[in-house]
Each structure stands twice: as structure tokens, then as C-alpha cells.
N, C-alpha and C positions, 0 to 999 in steps of 0.2 A: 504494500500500500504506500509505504514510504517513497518508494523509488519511481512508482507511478505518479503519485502525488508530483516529487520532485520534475518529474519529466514532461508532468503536460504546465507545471508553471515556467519551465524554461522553456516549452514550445510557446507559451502565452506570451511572455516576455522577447522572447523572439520575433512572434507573428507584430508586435506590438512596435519592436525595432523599424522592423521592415516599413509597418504602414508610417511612423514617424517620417522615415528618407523617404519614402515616395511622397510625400506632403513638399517633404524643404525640398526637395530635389522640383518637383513640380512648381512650387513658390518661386525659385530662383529660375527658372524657365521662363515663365511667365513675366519676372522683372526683368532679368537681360532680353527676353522679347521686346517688352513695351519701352523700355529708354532705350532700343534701339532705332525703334520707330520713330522717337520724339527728337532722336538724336539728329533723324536727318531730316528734319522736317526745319531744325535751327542751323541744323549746316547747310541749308540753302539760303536761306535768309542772311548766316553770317558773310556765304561765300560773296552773294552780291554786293552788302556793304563793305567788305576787304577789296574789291576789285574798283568799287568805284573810290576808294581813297588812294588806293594803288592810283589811279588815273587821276586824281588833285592833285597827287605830290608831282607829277608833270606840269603843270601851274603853281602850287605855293608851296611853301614849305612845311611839310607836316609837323614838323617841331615846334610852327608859331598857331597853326592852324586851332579856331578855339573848335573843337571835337564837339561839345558836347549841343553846339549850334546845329550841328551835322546832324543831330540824334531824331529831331523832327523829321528833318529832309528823308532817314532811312529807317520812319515809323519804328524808332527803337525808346525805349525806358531809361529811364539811370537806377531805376529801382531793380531792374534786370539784366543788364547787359552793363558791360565797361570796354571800353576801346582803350588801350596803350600803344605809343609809339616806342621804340626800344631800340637803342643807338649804342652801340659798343656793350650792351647786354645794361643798359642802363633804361629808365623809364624817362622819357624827356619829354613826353606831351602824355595826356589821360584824362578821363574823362572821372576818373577816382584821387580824386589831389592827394590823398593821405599815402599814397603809391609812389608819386615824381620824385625822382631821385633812386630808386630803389634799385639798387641793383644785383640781377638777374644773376652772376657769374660769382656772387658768394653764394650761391644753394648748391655751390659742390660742382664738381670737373662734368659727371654725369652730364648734370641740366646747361651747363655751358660749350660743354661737345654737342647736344641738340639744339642749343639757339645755332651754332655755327652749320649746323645740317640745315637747318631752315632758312637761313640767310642765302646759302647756296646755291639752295631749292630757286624754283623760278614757278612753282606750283602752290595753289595751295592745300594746308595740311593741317586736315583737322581731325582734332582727337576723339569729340565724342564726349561723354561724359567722364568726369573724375571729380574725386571728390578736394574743393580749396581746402587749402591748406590753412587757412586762418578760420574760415566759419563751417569748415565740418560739410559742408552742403555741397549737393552735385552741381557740376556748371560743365557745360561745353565749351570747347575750347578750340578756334581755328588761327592758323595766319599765314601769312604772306609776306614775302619781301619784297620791297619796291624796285623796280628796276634797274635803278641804280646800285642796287642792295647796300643803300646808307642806309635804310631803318626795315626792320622787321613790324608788322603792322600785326597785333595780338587782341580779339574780338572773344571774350569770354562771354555767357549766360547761362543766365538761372534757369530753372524750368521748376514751376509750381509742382506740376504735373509731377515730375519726374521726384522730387521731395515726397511727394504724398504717397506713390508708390512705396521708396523706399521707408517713410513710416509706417505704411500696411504690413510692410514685410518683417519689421523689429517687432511689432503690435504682434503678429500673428506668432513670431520664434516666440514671445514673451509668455504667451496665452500655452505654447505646445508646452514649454518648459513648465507652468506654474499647472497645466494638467497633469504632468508628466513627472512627478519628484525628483524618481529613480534615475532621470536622465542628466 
């Protein structure tokens, strides 16, 4: 009785595993689905506003250009989106003041061997979502260097959207674990 006993609570325990990882495994399907879809739905939008500032800095100078004047003209937020211009891995124009000055080539040889890949570039290259570094939160991330490749043009945003996902997803890990004791 013992050993039956013991055998069908390890198969319960077991059956109980299984159904857990098909839930998260289904859950993160379902997330890398949807922020991928959102993802490009803002890399179209970002790519149009990087190509037409690409094509200003052929007329002004994008280091005196006021950006945030631009932000009506390319139906964008300041509440969502940030535009940076980035000069020797430095921020010299932005649409986020607390940023100007900042420079990009102290986060390590890694992140300053890929601003020098993207300056190179004559394409633009966007990442998709990652989570900032300062506020914890996903943002997309594209850019482009101008044709002169003095500045690397860098067009981050937020997505509601894409926040509220990843809160359903900690919401629901929260709810499986506080069902779940033993796990």
C-alpha cells in the first residue's frame, strides 16, 4: 500500500510538472508571439522617421536640429518615443535632455564595438524589443547612420501594449507559483 501510495503521488506530482511547463512554455509562446508583432509594427514607423532625418542632416545639422519640433511632423510622443543623435559614441542632440552628454563607449568595449558596426552599416538596424536599462521596461530600438557617418541616429519606444503583456505574464508565473507551493 505504501509503495502504491508513494507511486501514484509521484505520478500526480509529475502529471502536475508536466501540465505547469506546458502552461509557461505556452505563456512565453504566446509573449514572444505578440511583441513580435508589435515589434514591427514600430519598426516601420521608427524606420520612416530615421530615414527622413537621415535626409535633414543633408540640409542642417543634426546636432543643432531642435528634434523634439520634428516629433509633431513624425506623429511621435515624448511620453513614448526618444530620438538621440550620437557623435563619437556620445549623445549631442535628444529629445530626452537628462541623456546629452552621455556617453555610449563607457557601457563597456561590447556596446562600443556595436555602435562602430552600426556606424559602418549604411542600413538600418533595429533591434526589436529589450528591456532599458534605467526603467526596467521594454522599448524598441532602431538606427541608422547618416551618410556621412558623423552621427549614428538612435529612435527608441515604448509600447503600452507590449508592458501589459509582459505584466500578464509575471501576474500569471505569480498566480502558478502561489497555486503551486511545492514548486
Amino acid at each position: 500500500n505504501i509503495y502504491e501510495t508513494s507511486s501514484l503521488q509521484k505520478s500526480s506530482e509529475e502529471a502536475l510538472k508536466n501540465k505547469i511547463q506546458e502552461e509557461i512554455i505556452s505563456i512565453t509562446n504566446f509573449q514572444t508571439s505578440a511583441l513580435e508583432s508589435l515589434a514591427k509594427t514600430l519598426i516601420i514607423k521608427q524606420s520612416k522617421v530615421l530615414q527622413k532625418l537621415r535626409e535633414l542632416h543633408n540640409k542642417t545639422d543634426l546636432k543643432t536640429v531642435d528634434l523634439a519640433k520634428y516629433f509633431t511632423f513624425f506623429n511621435l510622443d515624448t511620453v513614448n518615443n526618444a530620438l538621440y543623435i550620437i557623435e563619437n559614441g556620445v549623445i549631442v542632440n535628444t529629445t530626452f535632455p537628462t541623456d546629452l552628454g552621455l556617453n555610449f563607449y563607457n557601457l563597456g568595449q561590447d556596446y562600443r564595438n556595436f555602435l562602430f558596426d552600426l556606424l559602418e552599416g549604411n542600413e538600418i538596424y533595429n533591434m526589436g524589443f529589450n528591456f532599458e536599462y534605467r526603467t526596467k521596461k521594454l522599448r524598441a530600438y532602431s538606427y541608422l547612420p547618416t551618410h556621412d557617418k558623423k552621427y549614428l541616429i538612435e529612435i527608441g519606444s515604448y509600447s503600452e501594449t507590449a508592458n501589459q503583456i509582459m505584466q500578464m505574464l509575471q501576474n500569471r508565473l505569480k498566480e502558478i507559483v502561489a497555486q503551486n507551493k511545492n514548486i
